[in-house]
C-alpha positions in Angstrom: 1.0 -25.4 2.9 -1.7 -23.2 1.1 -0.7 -20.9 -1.7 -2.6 -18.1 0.5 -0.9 -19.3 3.5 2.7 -19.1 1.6 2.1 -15.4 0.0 1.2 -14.4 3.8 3.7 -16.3 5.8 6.4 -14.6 3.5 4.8 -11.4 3.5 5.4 -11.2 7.3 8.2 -12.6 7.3 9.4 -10.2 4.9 7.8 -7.4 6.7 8.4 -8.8 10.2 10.3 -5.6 11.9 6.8 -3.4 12.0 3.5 -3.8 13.0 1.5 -5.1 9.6 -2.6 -3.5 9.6 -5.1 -6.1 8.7 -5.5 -4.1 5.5 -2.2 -3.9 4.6 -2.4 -7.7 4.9 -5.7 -8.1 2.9 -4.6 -6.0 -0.3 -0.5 -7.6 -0.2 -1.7 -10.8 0.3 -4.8 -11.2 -1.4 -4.7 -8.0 -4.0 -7.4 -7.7 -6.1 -9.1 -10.6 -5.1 -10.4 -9.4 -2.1 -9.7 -11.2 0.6 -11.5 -10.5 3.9 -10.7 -10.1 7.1 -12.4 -13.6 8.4 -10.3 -15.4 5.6 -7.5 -13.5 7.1 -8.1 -14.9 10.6 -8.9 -18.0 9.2 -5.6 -18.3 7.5 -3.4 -17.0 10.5 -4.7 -19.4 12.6 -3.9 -22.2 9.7 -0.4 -21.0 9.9 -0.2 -21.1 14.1 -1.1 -24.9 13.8 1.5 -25.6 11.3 4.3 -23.7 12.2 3.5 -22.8 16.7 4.9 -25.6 19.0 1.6 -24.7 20.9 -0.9 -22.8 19.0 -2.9 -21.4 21.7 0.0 -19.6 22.9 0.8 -17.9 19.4 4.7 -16.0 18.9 3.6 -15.7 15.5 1.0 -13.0 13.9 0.3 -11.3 17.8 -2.6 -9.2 18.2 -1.0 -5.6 19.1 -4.8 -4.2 18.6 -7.9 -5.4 17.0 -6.3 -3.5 13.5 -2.9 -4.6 13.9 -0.9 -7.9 13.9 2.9 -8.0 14.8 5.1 -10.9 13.3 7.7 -12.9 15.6 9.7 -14.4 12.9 
């Protein structure tokens, strides 16, 4: 597993009783280095294929809206 992926996976994890914003997510995760919202996705998606039995049918990181993600930890 990536360092990015570990800070997020545990940051939802941590978190994973409310709905996290995709901002919230950037500046926890990423901080100061400014991550953006396609590395975001990107990374997400990296976890579903590690941790989902079937990825294309994600429980973890749902899409509540297009600003918010929901964890199912």
């Amino acid at each position: 597993m990536r360092p990015t992926e570990y800070r997020l996976l545990t940051y939802m994890a941590l978190n994973r009783d409310r709905v996290l914003s995709h901002q919230e997510l950037l500046d926890k995760v990423w901080g100061n280095d400014g991550g953006s919202l396609d590395s975001l996705k990107w990374h997400v998606s990296a976890l579903r294929d590690k941790l989902e039995i079937d990825p294309k049918k994600p429980e973890i990181g749902k899409h509540t809206s297009e600003l918010q993600s929901r964890t199912n930890l």
